[in-house]
Structure formats: structure tokens, C-alpha cells
C-alpha positions, 0 to 999 in steps of 0.5 A, a space after each residue: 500500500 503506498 502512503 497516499 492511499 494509507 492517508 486516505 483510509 486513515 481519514 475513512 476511519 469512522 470513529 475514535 478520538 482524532 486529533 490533528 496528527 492522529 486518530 486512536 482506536 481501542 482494539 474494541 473498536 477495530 472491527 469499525 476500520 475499513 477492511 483494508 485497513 484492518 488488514 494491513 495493521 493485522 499484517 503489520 503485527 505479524 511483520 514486525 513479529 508483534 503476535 504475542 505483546 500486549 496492547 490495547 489502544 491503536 494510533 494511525 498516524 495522518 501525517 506519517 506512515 506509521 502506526 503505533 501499538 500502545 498497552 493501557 492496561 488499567 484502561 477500564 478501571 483507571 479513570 486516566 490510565 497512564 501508558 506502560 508500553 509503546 510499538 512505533 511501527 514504521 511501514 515505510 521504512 520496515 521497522 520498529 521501536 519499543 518505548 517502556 513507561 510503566 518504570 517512569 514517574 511521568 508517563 503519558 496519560 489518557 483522557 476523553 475515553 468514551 472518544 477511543 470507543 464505538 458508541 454502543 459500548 457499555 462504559 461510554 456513559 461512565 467515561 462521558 461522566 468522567 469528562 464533563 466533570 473534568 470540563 466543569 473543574 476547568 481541566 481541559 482549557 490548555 489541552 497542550 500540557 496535560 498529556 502526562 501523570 504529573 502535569 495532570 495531578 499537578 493541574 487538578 490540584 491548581 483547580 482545587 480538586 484531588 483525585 479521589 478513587 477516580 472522581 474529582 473531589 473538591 478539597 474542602 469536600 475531601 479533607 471533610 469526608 477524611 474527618 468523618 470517615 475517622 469520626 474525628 473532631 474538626 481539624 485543628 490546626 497547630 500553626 504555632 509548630 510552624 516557626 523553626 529554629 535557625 543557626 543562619 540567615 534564612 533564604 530571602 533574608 540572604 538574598 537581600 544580603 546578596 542584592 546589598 539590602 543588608 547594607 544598613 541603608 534600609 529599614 526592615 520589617 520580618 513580617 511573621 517573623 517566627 522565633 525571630 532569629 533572622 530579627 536577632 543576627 540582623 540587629 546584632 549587626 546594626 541593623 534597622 530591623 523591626 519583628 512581629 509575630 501573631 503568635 510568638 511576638 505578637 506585641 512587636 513594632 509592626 511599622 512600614 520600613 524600606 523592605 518587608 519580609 513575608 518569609 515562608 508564612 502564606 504557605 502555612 495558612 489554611 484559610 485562602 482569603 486569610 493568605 492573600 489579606 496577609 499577603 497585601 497587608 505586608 504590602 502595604 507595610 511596604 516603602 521599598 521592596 517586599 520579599 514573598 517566600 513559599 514552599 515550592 515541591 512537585 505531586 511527588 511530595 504532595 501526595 505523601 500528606 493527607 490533603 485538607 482544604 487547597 494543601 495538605 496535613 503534616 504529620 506535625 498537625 501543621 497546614 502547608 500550601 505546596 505551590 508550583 514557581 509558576 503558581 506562586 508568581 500568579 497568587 503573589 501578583 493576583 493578590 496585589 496586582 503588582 509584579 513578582 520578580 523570581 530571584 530564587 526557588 519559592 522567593 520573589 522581589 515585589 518593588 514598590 519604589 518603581 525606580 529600584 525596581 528599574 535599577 536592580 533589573 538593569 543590573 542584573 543585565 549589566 555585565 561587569 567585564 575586565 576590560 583592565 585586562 584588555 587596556 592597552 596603551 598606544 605610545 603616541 602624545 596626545 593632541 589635547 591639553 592633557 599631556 601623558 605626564 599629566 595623566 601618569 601623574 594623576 594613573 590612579 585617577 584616570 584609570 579609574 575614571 576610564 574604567 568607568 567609562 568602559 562599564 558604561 560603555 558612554 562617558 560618565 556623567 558628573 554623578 556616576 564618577 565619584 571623584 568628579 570635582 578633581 578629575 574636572 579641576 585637572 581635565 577641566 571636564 568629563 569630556 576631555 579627560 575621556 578625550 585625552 584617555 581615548 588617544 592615551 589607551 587607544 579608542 578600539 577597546 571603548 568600542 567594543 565596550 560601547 557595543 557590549 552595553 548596548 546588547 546589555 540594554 537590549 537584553 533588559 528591555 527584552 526581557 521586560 517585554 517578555 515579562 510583560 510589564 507594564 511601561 514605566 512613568 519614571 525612570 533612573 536617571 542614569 538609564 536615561 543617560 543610557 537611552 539618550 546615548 545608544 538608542 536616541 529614545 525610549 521608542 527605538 530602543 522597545 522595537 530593536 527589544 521587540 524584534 529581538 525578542 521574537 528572535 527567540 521563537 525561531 529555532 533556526 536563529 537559536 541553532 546558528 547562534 549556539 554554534 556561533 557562541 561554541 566558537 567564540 567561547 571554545 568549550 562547552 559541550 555542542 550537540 549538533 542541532 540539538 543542544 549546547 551546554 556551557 558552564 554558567 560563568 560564560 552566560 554573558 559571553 553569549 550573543 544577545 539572542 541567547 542571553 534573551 533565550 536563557 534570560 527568559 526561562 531564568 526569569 521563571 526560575 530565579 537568580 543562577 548563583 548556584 548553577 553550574 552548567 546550563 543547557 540550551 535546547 535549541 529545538 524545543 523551547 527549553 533551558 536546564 540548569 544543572 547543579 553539582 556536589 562540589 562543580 570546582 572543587 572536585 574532578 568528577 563532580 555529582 549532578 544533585 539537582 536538574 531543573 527543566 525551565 520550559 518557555 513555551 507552556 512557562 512551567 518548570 520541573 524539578 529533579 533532584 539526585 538525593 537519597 535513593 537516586 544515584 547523582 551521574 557524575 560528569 566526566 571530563 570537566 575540562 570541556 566546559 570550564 574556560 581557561 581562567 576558571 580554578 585548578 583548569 590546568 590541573 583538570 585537564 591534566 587529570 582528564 587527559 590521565 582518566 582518558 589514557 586509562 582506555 576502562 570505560 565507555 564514555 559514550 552517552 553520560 557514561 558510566 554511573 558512579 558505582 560501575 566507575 568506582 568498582 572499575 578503576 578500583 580493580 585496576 589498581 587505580 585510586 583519586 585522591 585530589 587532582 590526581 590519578 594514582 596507581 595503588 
């Protein structure tokens, strides 16, 4: 049979569920196909040696020549079974494939059953009961993200409901029936076991130290401050920090400060409208900037608690709302309709002060790079009135003064520089002394710093656009500067952002940029119009295109401080961050933690390598460090070493960490350090 008529047949097809690629039967329904049809799946079977393997749903592929064999075995009793095994039979090229999913924690799912069906039979009623429900709990509004277990499960909980023996259960409904069914007295919860004890900083409040909050300059509001030790070490170093408590300190000085901290609190209380009037009265404590912070965790965790009302029961009588990153940036912005900037896992910065805001996005785009290293000095004597005695009398001053220049990528203006009066009572004025600099260093490294901060401006307001929020009324006066001196106006510069912006959308551009970056950066891993992973250090060493790319996904996850590698998926709108037990410190360092950010349905999964999870090791490290990174030569020395052994196959991750130790420990061979010796 050639393709055109298969086409043609599958189109004939009078029932089952169709879809825009393929139409699926249950074997039930064969007996509806045309005959010849039916005849070449039943040859096919017999071809690809299929007789004895089960299965139970057929997918006839419309734009393929290929028909798929899929085994649901809980088809009739799971009211959303989930797929074990897959047969991918390829008529045209004379082969199959075999896909195994029942081991995995994420396989594909099925919905719509009475679709897969002839009309007559049976169980249709049931199943068209089973949709209307999930179409009333407003399940299948994005069709495109509920193919599998986990997106399901973790979508039926955003609505408010849980599976209950196969029927959507209202969680207040459920936490209810668990209570009578147990003839317990209502629940109760003990929210006072919440607050922990702490030997350090907690999470937001380390961040505000790494985004130089904790300088003294702010005044700080710990807004359900717990125990209050994050209240103490920070007074302890001078700082005007204020704490209040309903339970543990509910007499505390709730004032308005600079920065409010609403640290790990929403998450613990069990009434909904409680939550977000909590939520806005720390904002409203607010002058400058609010932190919000939660507990984020995926079904897997989730489902470990009894559920009650939208969360769960731990085992302390205690109330936690498990949020997704995603959910808790929509409850948070919901809430107080202002935007929620990701600065971590669960941890969002919500500016007020619309110019700092401004300011801490600008620079998180602002590259600071070494152009010292880069200077150069071109011996010739300057036409301007500075003379090269001048400036070398006065090195410190200039070097200092050209520096800035170079970050700025434009000449300072007399705010940006902090010795301005002196280098103007000695130059006379900005302008000359960049002037005489320009001759002095040569005017080759200052362009290149101009076409650096530009890109850098172009990536923030991309990244703006991405985030979708809205135009500003003011702006710092020093981005103005900015405006004025690479882009003429604020117009110009939104539609080079736009068109950049939506250069990401084109996997073609994202292709030929990694390429390009591999080249440029000479290390990193290429995977041919697949994927480029590159250490996280060499992020600003990438074309604008890619720092947007990666730049967007980061802005659904948070600050990158502690990434290792990051992977830049080239085809499918998708960027994994990877952390490693030790990255620079070890020669084989452990992957722990594995973060999928994706673009398209702006979702993120989590996986960590903890426990009963054996961490993958990487391999041959050198490959993705740059040459100034720490111990590279001492890496590659021991790279060079592991690859002379000749004992293993690297191909693919190679091997896990058991099979390497087990391997080289009977070849005589141990790593202490840096160092492969033999024993």
C-alpha cells in the first residue's frame, strides 16, 4: 500500500478520538476500520513479529506512515490510565521501536475515553461522566500540557480538586469526608509548630544580603517573623530591623520600613482569603521592596500528606500550601496586582519604589567585564591639553575614571564618577579627560565596550517585554543617560527589544547562534542541532539572542548563583540548569539537582539526585570550564590521565558512579585530589 492511499483510509476511519496528527482506536473498536485497513495493521503485527505483546489502544498516524501499538492496561478501571508500553511501527521504512513507561514517574496519560470507543459500548456513559466533570473543574482549557501523570495531578490540584478513587473531589469536600470517615473532631490546626529554629540567615533574608539590602541603608520589617532569629543576627549587626509575630511576638513594632519580609508564612495558612489579606497587608507595610517566600515541591511530595482544604496535613498537625514557581508568581501578583520578580526557588522581589525596581533589573543585565585586562596603551602624545605626564601623574585617577567609562560603555556623567570635582579641576571636564584617555589607551577597546552595553540594554528591555510589564512613568536617571546615548529614545530602543525578542521563537536563529557562541567561547559541550551546554560563568559571553533565550526561562526560575552548567535546547523551547556536589572543587563532580525551565507552556520541573537516586557524575570537566576558571590546568591534566586509562565507555553520560568506582578500583587505580594514582 503506498502512503497516499494509507492517508486516505486513515481519514475513512469512522470513529475514535482524532486529533490533528492522529486518530486512536481501542482494539474494541477495530472491527469499525475499513477492511483494508484492518488488514494491513493485522499484517503489520505479524511483520514486525508483534503476535504475542500486549496492547490495547491503536494510533494511525495522518501525517506519517506509521502506526503505533500502545498497552493501557488499567484502561477500564483507571479513570486516566497512564501508558506502560509503546510499538512505533514504521511501514515505510520496515521497522520498529519499543518505548517502556510503566518504570517512569511521568508517563503519558489518557483522557476523553468514551472518544477511543464505538458508541454502543457499555462504559461510554461512565467515561462521558468522567469528562464533563473534568470540563466543569476547568481541566481541559490548555489541552497542550496535560498529556502526562504529573502535569495532570499537578493541574487538578491548581483547580482545587484531588483525585479521589477516580472522581474529582473538591478539597474542602475531601479533607471533610477524611474527618468523618475517622469520626474525628474538626481539624485543628497547630500553626504555632510552624516557626523553626535557625543557626543562619534564612533564604530571602540572604538574598537581600546578596542584592546589598543588608547594607544598613534600609529599614526592615520580618513580617511573621517566627522565633525571630533572622530579627536577632540582623540587629546584632546594626541593623534597622523591626519583628512581629501573631503568635510568638505578637506585641512587636509592626511599622512600614524600606523592605518587608513575608518569609515562608502564606504557605502555612489554611484559610485562602486569610493568605492573600496577609499577603497585601505586608504590602502595604511596604516603602521599598517586599520579599514573598513559599514552599515550592512537585505531586511527588504532595501526595505523601493527607490533603485538607487547597494543601495538605503534616504529620506535625501543621497546614502547608505546596505551590508550583509558576503558581506562586500568579497568587503573589493576583493578590496585589503588582509584579513578582523570581530571584530564587519559592522567593520573589515585589518593588514598590518603581525606580529600584528599574535599577536592580538593569543590573542584573549589566555585565561587569575586565576590560583592565584588555587596556592597552598606544605610545603616541596626545593632541589635547592633557599631556601623558599629566595623566601618569594623576594613573590612579584616570584609570579609574576610564574604567568607568568602559562599564558604561558612554562617558560618565558628573554623578556616576565619584571623584568628579578633581578629575574636572585637572581635565577641566568629563569630556576631555575621556578625550585625552581615548588617544592615551587607544579608542578600539571603548568600542567594543560601547557595543557590549548596548546588547546589555537590549537584553533588559527584552526581557521586560517578555515579562510583560507594564511601561514605566519614571525612570533612573542614569538609564536615561543610557537611552539618550545608544538608542536616541525610549521608542527605538522597545522595537530593536521587540524584534529581538521574537528572535527567540525561531529555532533556526537559536541553532546558528549556539554554534556561533561554541566558537567564540571554545568549550562547552555542542550537540549538533540539538543542544549546547556551557558552564554558567560564560552566560554573558553569549550573543544577545541567547542571553534573551536563557534570560527568559531564568526569569521563571530565579537568580543562577548556584548553577553550574546550563543547557540550551535549541529545538524545543527549553533551558536546564544543572547543579553539582562540589562543580570546582572536585574532578568528577555529582549532578544533585536538574531543573527543566520550559518557555513555551512557562512551567518548570524539578529533579533532584538525593537519597535513593544515584547523582551521574560528569566526566571530563575540562570541556566546559574556560581557561581562567580554578585548578583548569590541573583538570585537564587529570582528564587527559582518566582518558589514557582506555576502562570505560564514555559514550552517552557514561558510566554511573558505582560501575566507575568498582572499575578503576580493580585496576589498581585510586583519586585522591587532582590526581590519578596507581595503588
Amino acid at each position: 500500500m503506498e502512503f497516499r492511499d494509507y492517508k486516505d483510509l486513515v481519514a475513512a476511519i469512522p470513529l475514535g478520538k482524532r486529533l490533528p496528527d492522529a486518530v486512536y482506536l481501542h482494539e474494541s473498536a477495530l472491527p469499525s476500520l475499513p477492511a483494508v485497513l484492518a488488514q494491513t495493521l493485522a499484517s503489520a503485527i505479524v511483520q514486525f513479529d508483534l503476535d504475542d505483546q500486549e496492547w490495547n489502544i491503536v494510533k494511525f498516524f495522518r501525517r506519517d506512515y506509521k502506526i503505533a501499538l500502545l498497552n493501557y492496561p488499567d484502561f477500564f478501571e483507571d479513570a486516566y490510565p497512564s501508558l506502560h508500553t509503546s510499538y512505533t511501527l514504521d511501514l515505510q521504512n520496515v521497522r520498529y521501536r519499543k518505548i517502556e513507561y510503566k518504570n517512569s514517574d511521568n508517563p503519558p496519560i489518557l483522557h476523553r475515553k468514551e472518544t477511543f470507543l464505538s458508541p454502543e459500548h457499555p462504559a461510554v456513559p461512565e467515561f462521558q461522566a468522567l469528562t464533563l466533570e473534568g470540563e466543569n473543574a476547568g481541566l481541559y482549557e490548555k489541552a497542550r500540557s496535560i498529556g502526562f501523570k504529573r502535569q495532570w495531578e499537578r493541574l487538578i490540584q491548581r483547580k482545587g480538586y484531588r483525585l479521589a478513587q477516580g472522581r474529582l473531589v473538591p478539597l474542602d469536600k475531601l479533607a471533610k469526608q477524611i474527618a468523618d470517615e475517622s469520626h474525628a473532631d474538626p481539624i485543628t490546626v497547630d500553626r504555632h509548630l510552624t516557626a523553626i529554629d535557625r543557626n543562619k540567615l534564612s533564604q530571602p533574608m540572604q538574598l537581600l544580603a546578596r542584592h546589598n539590602y543588608l547594607n544598613g541603608d534600609y529599614s526592615i520589617l520580618d513580617y511573621g517573623c517566627g522565633k525571630g532569629d533572622d530579627a536577632r543576627e540582623l540587629e546584632a549587626h546594626g541593623i534597622d530591623v523591626s519583628a512581629w509575630d501573631p503568635i510568638h511576638r505578637p506585641d512587636g513594632d509592626k511599622r512600614g520600613c524600606d523592605i518587608v519580609n513575608l518569609g515562608y508564612v502564606i504557605n502555612v495558612i489554611e484559610d485562602r482569603q486569610e493568605r492573600t489579606e496577609t499577603l497585601q497587608i505586608a504590602y502595604k507595610h511596604t516603602k521599598r521592596l517586599l520579599t514573598v517566600s513559599a514552599m515550592v515541591a512537585g505531586e511527588s511530595l504532595i501526595s505523601q500528606f493527607p490533603p485538607y482544604k487547597d494543601g495538605v496535613l503534616t504529620s506535625r498537625n501543621t497546614f502547608q500550601k505546596y505551590y508550583t514557581q509558576a503558581e506562586l508568581k500568579y497568587f503573589i501578583e493576583s493578590s496585589i496586582g503588582e509584579c513578582a520578580i523570581a530571584v530564587s526557588h519559592g522567593i520573589f522581589f515585589i518593588f514598590k519604589d518603581k525606580i529600584e525596581e528599574q535599577i536592580f533589573l538593569s543590573e542584573r543585565q549589566h555585565v561587569r567585564r575586565t576590560w583592565r585586562q584588555l587596556t592597552f596603551r598606544e605610545r603616541k602624545t596626545p593632541e589635547s591639553r592633557i599631556s601623558k605626564d599629566l595623566i601618569e601623574k594623576n594613573q590612579a585617577l584616570f584609570d579609574h575614571f576610564w574604567d568607568t567609562a568602559l562599564d558604561l560603555g558612554r562617558i560618565p556623567a558628573n554623578p556616576e564618577f565619584e571623584f568628579s570635582d578633581r578629575i574636572r579641576s585637572i581635565a577641566g571636564s568629563h569630556a576631555k579627560a575621556f578625550s585625552a584617555l581615548k588617544e592615551h589607551y587607544g579608542e578600539g577597546l571603548f568600542e567594543k565596550a560601547k557595543v557590549a552595553r548596548r546588547e546589555d540594554l537590549l537584553v533588559y528591555f527584552s526581557l521586560g517585554l517578555f515579562g510583560k510589564r507594564r511601561p514605566y512613568k519614571h525612570m533612573p536617571e542614569g538609564l536615561k543617560r543610557d537611552i539618550k546615548a545608544f538608542f536616541q529614545s525610549y521608542a527605538i530602543a522597545v522595537d530593536e527589544a521587540r524584534e529581538l525578542l521574537f528572535s527567540i521563537a525561531n529555532p533556526r536563529l537559536i541553532t546558528d547562534a549556539c554554534s556561533s557562541a561554541y566558537e567564540i567561547i571554545g568549550c562547552g559541550q555542542l550537540n549538533e542541532g540539538h543542544s549546547l551546554v556551557i558552564h554558567s560563568s560564560l552566560l554573558s559571553n553569549l550573543p544577545a539572542i541567547l542571553r534573551i533565550y536563557i534570560g527568559s526561562a531564568i526569569q521563571l526560575y530565579g537568580d543562577i548563583d548556584d548553577i553550574d552548567l546550563i543547557k540550551i535546547h535549541m529545538l524545543s523551547g527549553k533551558v536546564t540548569l544543572m547543579k553539582y556536589d562540589d562543580f570546582q572543587g572536585k574532578p568528577i563532580p555529582e549532578l544533585t539537582e536538574r531543573i527543566k525551565i520550559k518557555l513555551r507552556e512557562q512551567d518548570i520541573d524539578f529533579f533532584d539526585y538525593v537519597g535513593e537516586y544515584q547523582p551521574q557524575p560528569l566526566y571530563f570537566k575540562s570541556c566546559y570550564i574556560p581557561q581562567d576558571f580554578p585548578n583548569y590546568k590541573l583538570q585537564r591534566k587529570f582528564d587527559g590521565q582518566l582518558s589514557n586509562l582506555n576502562l570505560f565507555d564514555f559514550t552517552g553520560f557514561g558510566p554511573k558512579k558505582d560501575e566507575f568506582n568498582k572499575i578503576i578500583a580493580a585496576a589498581g587505580w585510586r583519586i585522591i585530589g587532582y590526581n590519578l594514582l596507581s595503588n
